[in-house]
C-alpha positions in Angstrom: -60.6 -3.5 -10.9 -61.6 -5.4 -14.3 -58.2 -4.4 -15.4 -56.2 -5.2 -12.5 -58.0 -8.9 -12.9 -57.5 -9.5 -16.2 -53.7 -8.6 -15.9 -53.5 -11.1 -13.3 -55.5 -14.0 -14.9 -52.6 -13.2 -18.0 -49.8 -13.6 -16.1 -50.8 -16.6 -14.2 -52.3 -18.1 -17.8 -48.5 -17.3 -19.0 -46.6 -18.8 -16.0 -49.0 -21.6 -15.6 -48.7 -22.5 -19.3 -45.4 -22.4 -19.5 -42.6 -25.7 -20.1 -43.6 -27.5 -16.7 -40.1 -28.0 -15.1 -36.4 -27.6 -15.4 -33.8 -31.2 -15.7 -31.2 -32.0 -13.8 -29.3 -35.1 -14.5 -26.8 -35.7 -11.2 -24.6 -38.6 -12.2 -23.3 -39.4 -9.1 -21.8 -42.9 -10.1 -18.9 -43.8 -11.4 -20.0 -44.7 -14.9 -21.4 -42.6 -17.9 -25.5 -42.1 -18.1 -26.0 -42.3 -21.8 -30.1 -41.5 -22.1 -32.8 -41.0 -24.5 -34.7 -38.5 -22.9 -38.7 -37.8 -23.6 -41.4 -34.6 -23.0 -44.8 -35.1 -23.6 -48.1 -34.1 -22.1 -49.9 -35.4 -18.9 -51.3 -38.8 -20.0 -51.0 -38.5 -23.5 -48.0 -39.0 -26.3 -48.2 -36.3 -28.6 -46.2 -33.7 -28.9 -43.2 -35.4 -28.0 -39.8 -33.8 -27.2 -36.7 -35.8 -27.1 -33.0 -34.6 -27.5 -31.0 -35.1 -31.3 -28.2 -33.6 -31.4 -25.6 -34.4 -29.6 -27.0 -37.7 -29.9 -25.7 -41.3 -29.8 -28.3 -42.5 -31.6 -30.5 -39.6 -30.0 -28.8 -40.4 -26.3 -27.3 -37.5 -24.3 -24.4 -38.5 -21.9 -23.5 -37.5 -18.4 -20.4 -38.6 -17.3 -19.4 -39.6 -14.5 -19.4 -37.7 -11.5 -21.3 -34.3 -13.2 -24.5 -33.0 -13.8 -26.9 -31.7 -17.1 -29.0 -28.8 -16.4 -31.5 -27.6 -18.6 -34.0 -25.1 -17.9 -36.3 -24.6 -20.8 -35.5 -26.3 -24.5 -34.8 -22.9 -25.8 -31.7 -23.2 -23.4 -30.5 -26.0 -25.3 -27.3 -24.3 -26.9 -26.1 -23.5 -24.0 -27.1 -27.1 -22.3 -24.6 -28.4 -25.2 -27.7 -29.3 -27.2 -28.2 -28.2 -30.8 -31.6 -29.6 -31.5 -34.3 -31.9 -30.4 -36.8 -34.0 -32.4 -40.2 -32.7 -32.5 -43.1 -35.5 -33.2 -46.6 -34.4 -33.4 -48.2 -37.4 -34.2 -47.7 -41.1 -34.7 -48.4 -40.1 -38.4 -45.8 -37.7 -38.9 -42.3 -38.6 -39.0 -40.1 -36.4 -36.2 -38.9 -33.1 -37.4 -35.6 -31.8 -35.8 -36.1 -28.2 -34.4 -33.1 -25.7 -32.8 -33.9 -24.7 -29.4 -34.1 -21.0 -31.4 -37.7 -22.6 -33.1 -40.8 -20.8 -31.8 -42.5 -23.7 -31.2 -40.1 -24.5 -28.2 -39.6 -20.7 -26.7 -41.3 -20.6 -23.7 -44.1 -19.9 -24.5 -44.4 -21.6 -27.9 -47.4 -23.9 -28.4 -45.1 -27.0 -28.0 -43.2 -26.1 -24.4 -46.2 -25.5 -22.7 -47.7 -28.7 -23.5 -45.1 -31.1 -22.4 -42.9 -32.0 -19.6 -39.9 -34.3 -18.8 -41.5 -38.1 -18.8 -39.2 -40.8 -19.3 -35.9 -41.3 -20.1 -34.5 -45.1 -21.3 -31.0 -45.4 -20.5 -27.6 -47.6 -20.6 -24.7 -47.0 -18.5 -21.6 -47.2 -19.5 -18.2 -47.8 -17.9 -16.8 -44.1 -18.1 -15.3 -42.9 -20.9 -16.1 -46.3 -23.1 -18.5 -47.6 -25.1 -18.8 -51.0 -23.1 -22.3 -50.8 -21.2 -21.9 -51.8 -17.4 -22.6 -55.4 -17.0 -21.5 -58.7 -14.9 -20.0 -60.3 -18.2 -19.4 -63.7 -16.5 -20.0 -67.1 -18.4 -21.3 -68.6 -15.9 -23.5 -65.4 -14.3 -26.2 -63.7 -16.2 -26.2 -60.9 -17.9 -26.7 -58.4 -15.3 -27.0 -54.8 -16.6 -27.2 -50.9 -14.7 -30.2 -49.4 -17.5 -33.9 -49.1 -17.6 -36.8 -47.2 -17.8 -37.2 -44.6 -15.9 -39.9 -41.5 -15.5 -42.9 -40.1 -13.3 -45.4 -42.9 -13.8 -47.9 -40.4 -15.5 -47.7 -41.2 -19.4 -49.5 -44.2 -20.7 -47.1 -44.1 -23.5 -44.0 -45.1 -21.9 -44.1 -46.9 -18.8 -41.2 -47.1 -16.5 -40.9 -47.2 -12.4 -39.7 -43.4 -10.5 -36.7 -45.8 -9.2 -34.1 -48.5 -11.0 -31.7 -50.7 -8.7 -29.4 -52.7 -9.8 -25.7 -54.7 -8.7 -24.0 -51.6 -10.1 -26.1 -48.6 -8.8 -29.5 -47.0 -8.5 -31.4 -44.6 -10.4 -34.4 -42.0 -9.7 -36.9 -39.7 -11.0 -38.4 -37.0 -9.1 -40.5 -34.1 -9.0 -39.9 -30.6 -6.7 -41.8 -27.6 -7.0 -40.8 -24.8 -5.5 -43.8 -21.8 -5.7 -44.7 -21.8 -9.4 -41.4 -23.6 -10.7 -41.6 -27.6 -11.1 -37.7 -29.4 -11.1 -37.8 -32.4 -12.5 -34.6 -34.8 -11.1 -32.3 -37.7 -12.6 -30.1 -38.8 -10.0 -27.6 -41.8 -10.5 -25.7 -43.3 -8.0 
């Protein structure tokens, strides 16, 4: 009975301590989410996870009308990412890691400490580099971007929902048994 226990307590330690949830970016809209996107732990700011490479400066970009799925950070290649930055403290610079690095298997000391927080982003008219805004002379600058994430990290704060003239923007949470989805949707 021990045994059976103990092989119990292991896998739920294992499943419970693993990368909290899997990203989806839905960019409904009909402009170009161009993101820096953050992990870190519940309330606190170190480790942090974001995505480098492909990076404009360390942004990744949904077009328009498609979706970015990744499930763990180790399934970064085949997300289209080729590595992320890893900081561990605000005394040491960011290192940049491939998904293939242990510390970001599924298990590795790094994924089971973080989660999907925040993500500052810009949208852009699709397939440009000119950021969606009013642009009048007369009108104020009016701009679809933000901060965005769950509300739990005192490091970055940013509401679950952004509205703007041009669209809206939210961040949410399913879990589904022991699997967490954290959502980006765009309209």
């Amino acid at each position: 009975m021990k045994k059976h226990f103990l092989i119990i307590c292991c896998a739920l330690g294992i499943q419970i301590s693993a990368q909290q949830s899997k990203l989806t970016i839905n960019n409904y809209s009909t402009y170009d989410f161009h993101g820096q996107l953050m992990a870190t732990p519940l309330g606190t700011c170190y480790p942090m996870v974001s995505i480098a490479d492909p990076a404009i400066p360390n942004q990744l970009i949904v077009p328009a009308s498609s979706s970015f799925n990744l499930s763990t950070y180790s399934d970064g290649l085949a997300s289209g990412i080729s590595s992320f930055l890893v900081t561990t403290s605000p005394t040491n610079p960011a290192t940049v890691r491939a998904p293939s690095h242990p510390t970001l298997s599924s298990t590795g000391p790094i994924s089971i400490n973080t989660d999907w927080r925040h993500t500052k982003f810009q949208m852009y008219f699709a397939g440009t580099g000119t950021p969606v805004s009013s642009g009048g002379t007369n009108i104020p600058e009016t701009y679809f971007n933000g901060n965005l994430g769950d509300g739990t990290n005192s490091c970055f704060s940013g509401p679950t929902n952004v509205s703007s003239f041009y669209g809206y923007a939210e961040w949410y949470t399913i879990s589904s048994g022991s699997i967490k989805y954290t959502f980006i949707d765009i309209f």
